[in-house]
C-alpha positions as a LaTeX table, in Angstrom:
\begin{tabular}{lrrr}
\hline
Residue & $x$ (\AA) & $y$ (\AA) & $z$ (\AA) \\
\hline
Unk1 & $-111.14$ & 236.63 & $-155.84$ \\
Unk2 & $-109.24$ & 233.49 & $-154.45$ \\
Unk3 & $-105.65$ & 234.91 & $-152.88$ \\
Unk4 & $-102.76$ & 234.05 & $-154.23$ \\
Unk5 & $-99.81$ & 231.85 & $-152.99$ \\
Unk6 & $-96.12$ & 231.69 & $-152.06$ \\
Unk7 & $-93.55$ & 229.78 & $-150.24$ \\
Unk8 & $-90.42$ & 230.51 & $-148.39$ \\
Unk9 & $-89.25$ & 226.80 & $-149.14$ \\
Unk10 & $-86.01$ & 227.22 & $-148.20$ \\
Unk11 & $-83.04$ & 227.20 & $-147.27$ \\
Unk12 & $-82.73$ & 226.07 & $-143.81$ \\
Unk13 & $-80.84$ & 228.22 & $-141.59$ \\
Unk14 & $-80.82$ & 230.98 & $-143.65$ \\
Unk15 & $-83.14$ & 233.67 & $-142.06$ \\
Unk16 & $-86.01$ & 231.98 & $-143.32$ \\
Unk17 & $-87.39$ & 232.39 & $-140.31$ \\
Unk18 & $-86.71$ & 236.63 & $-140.56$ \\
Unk19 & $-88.45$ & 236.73 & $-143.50$ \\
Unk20 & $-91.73$ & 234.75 & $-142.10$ \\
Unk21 & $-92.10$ & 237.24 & $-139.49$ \\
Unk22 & $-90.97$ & 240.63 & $-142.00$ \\
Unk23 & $-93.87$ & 239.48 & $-144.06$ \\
Unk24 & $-96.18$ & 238.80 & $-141.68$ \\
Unk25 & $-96.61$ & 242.45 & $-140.56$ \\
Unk26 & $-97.40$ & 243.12 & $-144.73$ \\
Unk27 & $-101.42$ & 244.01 & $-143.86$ \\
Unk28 & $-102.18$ & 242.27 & $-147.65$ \\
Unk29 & $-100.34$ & 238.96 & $-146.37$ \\
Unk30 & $-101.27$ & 235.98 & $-143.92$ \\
Unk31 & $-98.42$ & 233.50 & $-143.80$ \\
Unk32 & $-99.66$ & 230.19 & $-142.54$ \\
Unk33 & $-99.96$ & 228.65 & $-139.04$ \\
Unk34 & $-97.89$ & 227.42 & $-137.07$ \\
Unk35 & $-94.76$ & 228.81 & $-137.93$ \\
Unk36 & $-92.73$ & 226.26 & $-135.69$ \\
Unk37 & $-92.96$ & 223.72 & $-136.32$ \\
Unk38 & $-93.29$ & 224.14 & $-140.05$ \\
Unk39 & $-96.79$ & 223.08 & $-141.59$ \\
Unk40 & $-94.96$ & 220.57 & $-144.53$ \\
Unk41 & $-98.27$ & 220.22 & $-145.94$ \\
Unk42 & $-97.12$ & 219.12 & $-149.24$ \\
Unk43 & $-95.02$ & 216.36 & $-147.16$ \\
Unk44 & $-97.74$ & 215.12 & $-144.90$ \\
Unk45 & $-100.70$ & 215.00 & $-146.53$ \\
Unk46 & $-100.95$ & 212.22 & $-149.36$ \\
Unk47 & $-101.41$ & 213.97 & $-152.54$ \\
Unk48 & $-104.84$ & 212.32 & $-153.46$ \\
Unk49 & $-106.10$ & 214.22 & $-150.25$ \\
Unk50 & $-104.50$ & 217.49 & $-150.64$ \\
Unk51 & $-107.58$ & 220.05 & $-151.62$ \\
Unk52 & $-107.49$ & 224.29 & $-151.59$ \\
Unk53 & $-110.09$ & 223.48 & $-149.01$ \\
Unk54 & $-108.11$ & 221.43 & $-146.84$ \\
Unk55 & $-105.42$ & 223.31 & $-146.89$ \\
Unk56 & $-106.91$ & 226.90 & $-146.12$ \\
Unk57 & $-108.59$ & 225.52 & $-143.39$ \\
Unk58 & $-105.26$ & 223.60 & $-141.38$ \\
Unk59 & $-103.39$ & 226.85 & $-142.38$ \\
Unk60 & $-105.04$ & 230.13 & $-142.61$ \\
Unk61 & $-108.10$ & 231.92 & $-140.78$ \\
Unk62 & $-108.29$ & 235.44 & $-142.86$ \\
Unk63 & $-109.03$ & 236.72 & $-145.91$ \\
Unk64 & $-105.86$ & 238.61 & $-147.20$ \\
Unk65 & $-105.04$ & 239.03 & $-150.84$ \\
Unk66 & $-101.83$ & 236.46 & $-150.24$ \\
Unk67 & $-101.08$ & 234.06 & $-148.39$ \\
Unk68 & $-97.77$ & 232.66 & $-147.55$ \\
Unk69 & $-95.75$ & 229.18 & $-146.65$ \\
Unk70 & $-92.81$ & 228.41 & $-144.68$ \\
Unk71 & $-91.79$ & 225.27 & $-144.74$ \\
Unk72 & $-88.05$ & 224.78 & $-145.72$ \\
Unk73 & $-88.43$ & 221.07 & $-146.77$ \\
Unk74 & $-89.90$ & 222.05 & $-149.94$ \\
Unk75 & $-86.61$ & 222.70 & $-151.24$ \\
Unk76 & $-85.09$ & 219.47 & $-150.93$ \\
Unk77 & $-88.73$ & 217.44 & $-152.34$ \\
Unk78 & $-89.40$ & 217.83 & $-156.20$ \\
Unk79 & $-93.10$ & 215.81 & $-155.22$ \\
Unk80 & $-93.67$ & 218.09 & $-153.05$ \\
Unk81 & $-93.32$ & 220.82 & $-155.20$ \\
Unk82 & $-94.90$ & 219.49 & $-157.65$ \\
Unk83 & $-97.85$ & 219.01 & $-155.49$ \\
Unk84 & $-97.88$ & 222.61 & $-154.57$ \\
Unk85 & $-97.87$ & 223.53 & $-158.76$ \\
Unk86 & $-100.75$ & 221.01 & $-158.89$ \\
Unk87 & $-102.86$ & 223.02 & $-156.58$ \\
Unk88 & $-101.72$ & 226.58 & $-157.29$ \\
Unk89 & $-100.29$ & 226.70 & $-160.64$ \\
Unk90 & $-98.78$ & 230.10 & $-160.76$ \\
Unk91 & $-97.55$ & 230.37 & $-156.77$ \\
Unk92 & $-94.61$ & 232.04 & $-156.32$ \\
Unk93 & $-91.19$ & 230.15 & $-154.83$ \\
Unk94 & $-88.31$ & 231.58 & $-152.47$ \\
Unk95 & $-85.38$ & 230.54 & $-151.86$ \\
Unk96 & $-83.12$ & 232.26 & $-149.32$ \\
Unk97 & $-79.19$ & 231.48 & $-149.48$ \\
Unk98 & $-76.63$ & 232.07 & $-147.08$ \\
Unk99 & $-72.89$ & 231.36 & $-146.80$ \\
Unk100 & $-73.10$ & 227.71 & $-147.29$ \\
Unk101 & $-70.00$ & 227.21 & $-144.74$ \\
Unk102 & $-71.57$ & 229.70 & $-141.78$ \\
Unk103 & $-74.77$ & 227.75 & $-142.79$ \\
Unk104 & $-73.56$ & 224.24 & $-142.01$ \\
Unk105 & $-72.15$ & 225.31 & $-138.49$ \\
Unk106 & $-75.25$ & 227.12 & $-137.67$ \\
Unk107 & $-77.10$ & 223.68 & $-138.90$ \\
Unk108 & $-75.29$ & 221.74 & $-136.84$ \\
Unk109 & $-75.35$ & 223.96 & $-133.89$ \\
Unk110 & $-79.29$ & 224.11 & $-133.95$ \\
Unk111 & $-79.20$ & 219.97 & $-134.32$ \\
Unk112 & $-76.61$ & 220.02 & $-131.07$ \\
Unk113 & $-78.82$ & 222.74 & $-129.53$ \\
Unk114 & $-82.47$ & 220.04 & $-129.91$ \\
Unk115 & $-80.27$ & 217.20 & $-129.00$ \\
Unk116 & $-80.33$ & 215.50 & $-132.71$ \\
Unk117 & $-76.30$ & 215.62 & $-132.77$ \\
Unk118 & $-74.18$ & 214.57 & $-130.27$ \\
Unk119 & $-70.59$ & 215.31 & $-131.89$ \\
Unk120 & $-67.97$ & 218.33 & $-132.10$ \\
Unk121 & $-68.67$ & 220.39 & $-134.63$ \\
Unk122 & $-65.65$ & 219.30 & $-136.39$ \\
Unk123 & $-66.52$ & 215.85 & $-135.87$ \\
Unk124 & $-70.03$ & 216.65 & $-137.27$ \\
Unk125 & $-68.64$ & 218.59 & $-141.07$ \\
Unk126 & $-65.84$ & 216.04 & $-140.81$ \\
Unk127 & $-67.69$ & 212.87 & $-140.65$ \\
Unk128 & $-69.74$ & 214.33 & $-143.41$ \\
Unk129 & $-66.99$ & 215.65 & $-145.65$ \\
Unk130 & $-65.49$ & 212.02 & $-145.29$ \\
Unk131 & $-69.27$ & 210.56 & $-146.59$ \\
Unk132 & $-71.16$ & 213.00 & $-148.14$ \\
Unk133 & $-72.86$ & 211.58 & $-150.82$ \\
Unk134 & $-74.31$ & 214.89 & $-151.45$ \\
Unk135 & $-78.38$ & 213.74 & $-151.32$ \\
Unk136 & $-80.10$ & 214.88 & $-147.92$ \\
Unk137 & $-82.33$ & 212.09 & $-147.25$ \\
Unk138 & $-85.89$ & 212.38 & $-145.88$ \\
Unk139 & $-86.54$ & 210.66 & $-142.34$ \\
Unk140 & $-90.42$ & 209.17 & $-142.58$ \\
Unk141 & $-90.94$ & 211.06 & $-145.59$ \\
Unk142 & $-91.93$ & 214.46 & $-144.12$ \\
Unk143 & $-88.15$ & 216.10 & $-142.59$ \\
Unk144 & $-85.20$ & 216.48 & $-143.65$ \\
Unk145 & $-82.15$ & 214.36 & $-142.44$ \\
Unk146 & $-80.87$ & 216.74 & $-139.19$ \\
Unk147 & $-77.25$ & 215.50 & $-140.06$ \\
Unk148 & $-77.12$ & 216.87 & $-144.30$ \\
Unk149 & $-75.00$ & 219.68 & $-143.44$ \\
Unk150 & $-72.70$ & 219.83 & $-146.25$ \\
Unk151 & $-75.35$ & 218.77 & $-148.74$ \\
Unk152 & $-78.02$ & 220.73 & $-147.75$ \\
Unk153 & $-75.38$ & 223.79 & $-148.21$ \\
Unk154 & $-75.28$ & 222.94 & $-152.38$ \\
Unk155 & $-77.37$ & 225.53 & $-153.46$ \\
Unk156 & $-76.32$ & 225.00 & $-157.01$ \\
Unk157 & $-78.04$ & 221.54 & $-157.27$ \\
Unk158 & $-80.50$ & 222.59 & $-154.85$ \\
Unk159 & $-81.56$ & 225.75 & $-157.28$ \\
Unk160 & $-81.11$ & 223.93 & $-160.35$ \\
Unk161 & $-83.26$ & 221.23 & $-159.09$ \\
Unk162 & $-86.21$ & 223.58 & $-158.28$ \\
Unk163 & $-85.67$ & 225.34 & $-161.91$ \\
Unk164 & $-86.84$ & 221.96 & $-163.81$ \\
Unk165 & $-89.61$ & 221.78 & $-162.24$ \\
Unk166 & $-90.96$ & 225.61 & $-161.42$ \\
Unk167 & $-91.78$ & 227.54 & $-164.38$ \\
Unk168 & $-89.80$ & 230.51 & $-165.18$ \\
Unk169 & $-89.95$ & 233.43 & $-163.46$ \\
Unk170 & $-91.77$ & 232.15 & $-160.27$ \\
Unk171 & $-89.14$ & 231.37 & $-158.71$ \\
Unk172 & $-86.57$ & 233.95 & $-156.42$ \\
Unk173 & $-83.55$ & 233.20 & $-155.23$ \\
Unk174 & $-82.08$ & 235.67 & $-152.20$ \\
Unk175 & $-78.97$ & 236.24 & $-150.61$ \\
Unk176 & $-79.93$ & 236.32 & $-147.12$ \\
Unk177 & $-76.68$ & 238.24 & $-145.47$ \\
Unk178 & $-78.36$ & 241.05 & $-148.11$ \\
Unk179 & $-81.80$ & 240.81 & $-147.35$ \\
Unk180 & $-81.57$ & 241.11 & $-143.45$ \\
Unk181 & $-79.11$ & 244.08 & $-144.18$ \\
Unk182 & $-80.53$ & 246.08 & $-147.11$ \\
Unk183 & $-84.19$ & 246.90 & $-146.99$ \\
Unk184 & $-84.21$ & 247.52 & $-151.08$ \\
Unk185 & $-83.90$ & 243.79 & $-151.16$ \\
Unk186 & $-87.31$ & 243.03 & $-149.40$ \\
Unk187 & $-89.22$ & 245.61 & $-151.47$ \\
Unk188 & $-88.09$ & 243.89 & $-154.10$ \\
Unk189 & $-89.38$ & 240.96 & $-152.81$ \\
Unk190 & $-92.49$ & 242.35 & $-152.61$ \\
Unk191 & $-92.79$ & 243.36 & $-155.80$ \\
Unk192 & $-92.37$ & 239.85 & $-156.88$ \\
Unk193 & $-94.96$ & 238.48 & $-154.43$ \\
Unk194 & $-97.28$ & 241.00 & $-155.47$ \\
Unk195 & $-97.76$ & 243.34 & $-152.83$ \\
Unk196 & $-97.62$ & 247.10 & $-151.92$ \\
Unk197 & $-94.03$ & 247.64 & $-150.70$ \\
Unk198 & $-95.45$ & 250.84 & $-149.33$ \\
Unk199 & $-97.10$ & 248.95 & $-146.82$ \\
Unk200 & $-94.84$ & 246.41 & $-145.18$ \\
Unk201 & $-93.40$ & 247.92 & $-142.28$ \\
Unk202 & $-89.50$ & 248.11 & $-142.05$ \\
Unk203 & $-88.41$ & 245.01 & $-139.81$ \\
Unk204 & $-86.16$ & 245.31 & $-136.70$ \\
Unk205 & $-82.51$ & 244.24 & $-138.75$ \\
Unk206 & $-81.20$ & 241.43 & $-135.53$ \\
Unk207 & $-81.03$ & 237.71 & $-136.14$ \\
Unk208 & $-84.08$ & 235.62 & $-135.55$ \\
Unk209 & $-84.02$ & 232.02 & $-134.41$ \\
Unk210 & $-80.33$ & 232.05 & $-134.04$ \\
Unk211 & $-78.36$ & 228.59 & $-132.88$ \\
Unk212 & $-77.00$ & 229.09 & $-129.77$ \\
Unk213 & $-73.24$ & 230.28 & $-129.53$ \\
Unk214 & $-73.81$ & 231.78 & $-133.16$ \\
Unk215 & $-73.03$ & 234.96 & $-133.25$ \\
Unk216 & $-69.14$ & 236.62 & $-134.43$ \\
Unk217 & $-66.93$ & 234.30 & $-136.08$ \\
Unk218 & $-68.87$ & 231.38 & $-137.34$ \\
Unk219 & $-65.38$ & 229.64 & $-138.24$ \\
Unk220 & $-63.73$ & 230.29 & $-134.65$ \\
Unk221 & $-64.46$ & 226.76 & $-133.89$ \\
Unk222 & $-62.97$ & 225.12 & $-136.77$ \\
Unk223 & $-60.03$ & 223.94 & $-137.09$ \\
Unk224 & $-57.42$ & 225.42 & $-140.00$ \\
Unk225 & $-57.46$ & 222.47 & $-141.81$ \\
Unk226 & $-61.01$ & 221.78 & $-141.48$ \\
Unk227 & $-61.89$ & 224.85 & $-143.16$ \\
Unk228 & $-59.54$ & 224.42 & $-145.62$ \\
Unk229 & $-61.25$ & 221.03 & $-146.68$ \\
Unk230 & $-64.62$ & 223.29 & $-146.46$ \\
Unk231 & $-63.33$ & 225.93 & $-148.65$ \\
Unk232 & $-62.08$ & 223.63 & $-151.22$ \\
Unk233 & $-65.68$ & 221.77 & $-150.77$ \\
Unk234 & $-67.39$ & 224.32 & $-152.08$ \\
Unk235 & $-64.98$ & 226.17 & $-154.42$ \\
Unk236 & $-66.61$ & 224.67 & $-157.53$ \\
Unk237 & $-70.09$ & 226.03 & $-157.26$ \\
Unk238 & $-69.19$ & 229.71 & $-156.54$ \\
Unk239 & $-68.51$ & 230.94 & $-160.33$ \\
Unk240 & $-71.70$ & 229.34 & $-161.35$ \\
Unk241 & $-73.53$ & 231.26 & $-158.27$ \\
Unk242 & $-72.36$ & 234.11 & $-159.68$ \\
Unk243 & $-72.92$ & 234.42 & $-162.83$ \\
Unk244 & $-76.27$ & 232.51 & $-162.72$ \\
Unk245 & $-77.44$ & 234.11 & $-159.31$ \\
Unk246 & $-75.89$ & 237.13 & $-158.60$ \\
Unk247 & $-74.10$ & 235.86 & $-155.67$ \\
Unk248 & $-72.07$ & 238.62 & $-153.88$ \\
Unk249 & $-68.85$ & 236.61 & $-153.03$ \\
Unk250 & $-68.11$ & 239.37 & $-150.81$ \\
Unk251 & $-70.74$ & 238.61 & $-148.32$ \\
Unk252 & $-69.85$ & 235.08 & $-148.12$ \\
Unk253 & $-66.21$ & 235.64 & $-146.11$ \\
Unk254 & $-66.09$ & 232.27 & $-144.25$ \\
Unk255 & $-66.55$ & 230.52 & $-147.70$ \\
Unk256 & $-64.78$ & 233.01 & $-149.87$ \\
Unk257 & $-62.25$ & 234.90 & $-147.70$ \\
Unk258 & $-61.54$ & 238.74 & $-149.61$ \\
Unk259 & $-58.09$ & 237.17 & $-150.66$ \\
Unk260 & $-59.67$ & 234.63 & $-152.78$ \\
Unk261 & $-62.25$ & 237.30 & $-154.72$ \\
\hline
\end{tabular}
């Protein structure tokens, strides 16, 4: 019996990373090789080449029941997914979510931290809150734009993106401050990916892959007004995120601070 497929396609900087490694100690899962940097498959290789065969052998080596992708691209590439749905019509699609404003100042951290960004932080969300045109653009195709922050932290068009062309129910959307906290949450993940929750050992609950300088206050470097700008940035997607999503505003305090539940 072939094994079945998932991916972890997004979104960046939000413990996607965690989750690889949780999963990876599941004895019914192999998640694809390397890990870092991603494998992008779906981005690299021209669709007319893309086979089963092509890809098990750049990618995997054993014979689990499931197999599993990482590569956070995916999110932000309809062709890509669409190429993945070509190949494995019913493979399963996560998406992890994370306080978008904590997630744009760990995104520009990491870019500061592989020398891709060379401004403040405040410069950095600034410049983009100034120009955002709100479409992360692809650099040769294959990654992501390293300087998207803002954009890339629109989960609402992200999501709804991925929902016209995924069929129902294989997709999963995740609140990542919940899933690194609450190990109900990656049971439940299991059950969706189709494996014995019974057998996926209970990670170590610590950050993986952090930026540097991100841990405590993720706002402590921004400015009052700055975060104002942020706040108001993002205001309009929250009530949808919630009552769509089941977004827990309460987890999100940089974004949604407890006097503005």
């Amino acid at each position: 019996m072939s094994p079945s497929h998932f991916f972890i396609i997004g979104g960046q900087r939000c413990a996607t990373t965690w989750l690889w490694r949780a999963l990876s100690a599941h004895p019914d899962i192999e998640m694809a090789h390397p890990m870092r940097p991603e494998p992008k498959y779906f981005l690299k290789v021209p669709a007319e080449n893309q086979s089963q065969d092509s890809y098990s052998k750049a990618h995997y080596s054993g014979t689990t029941k499931v197999r599993g992708e990482k590569s956070t691209s995916y999110s932000e590439s309809v062709p890509a997914v669409r190429n993945i749905l070509a190949m494995f019509p019913k493979a399963r699609f996560v998406m992890l979510i994370r306080d978008p404003i904590d997630r744009a100042i760990s995104n520009v951290r990491f870019s500061r931290d592989n020398g891709l960004e060379q401004d403040t932080l405040e410069a950095a969300l600034g410049r983009e809150l100034d120009n955002a045109d709100g479409s992360p653009a692809m650099v040769s195709g294959v990654s992501v734009s390293p300087f998207a922050y803002l954009a890339r932290s629109d989960f609402l068009t992200a999501i709804a993106r991925l929902q016209q062309v995924i069929p129902s129910g294989q997709l999963m959307t995740v609140q990542s401050e919940i899933l690194t906290s609450d190990p109900a949450v990656l049971m439940s993940l299991c059950g969706f990916l189709g494996v014995d929750e019974s057998r996926l050992p209970l990670p170590d609950f610590q950050p993986v892959n952090a930026a540097i300088g991100s841990e405590g206050d993720m706002a402590s470097e921004l400015g009052t007004e700055l975060l104002s700008r942020l706040r108001t940035h993002f205001a309009p997607m929250l009530p949808r995120l919630v009552a769509d999503h089941g977004v827990d505003l309460a987890k999100w305090t940089t974004t949604c601070p407890a006097e503005a539940i």
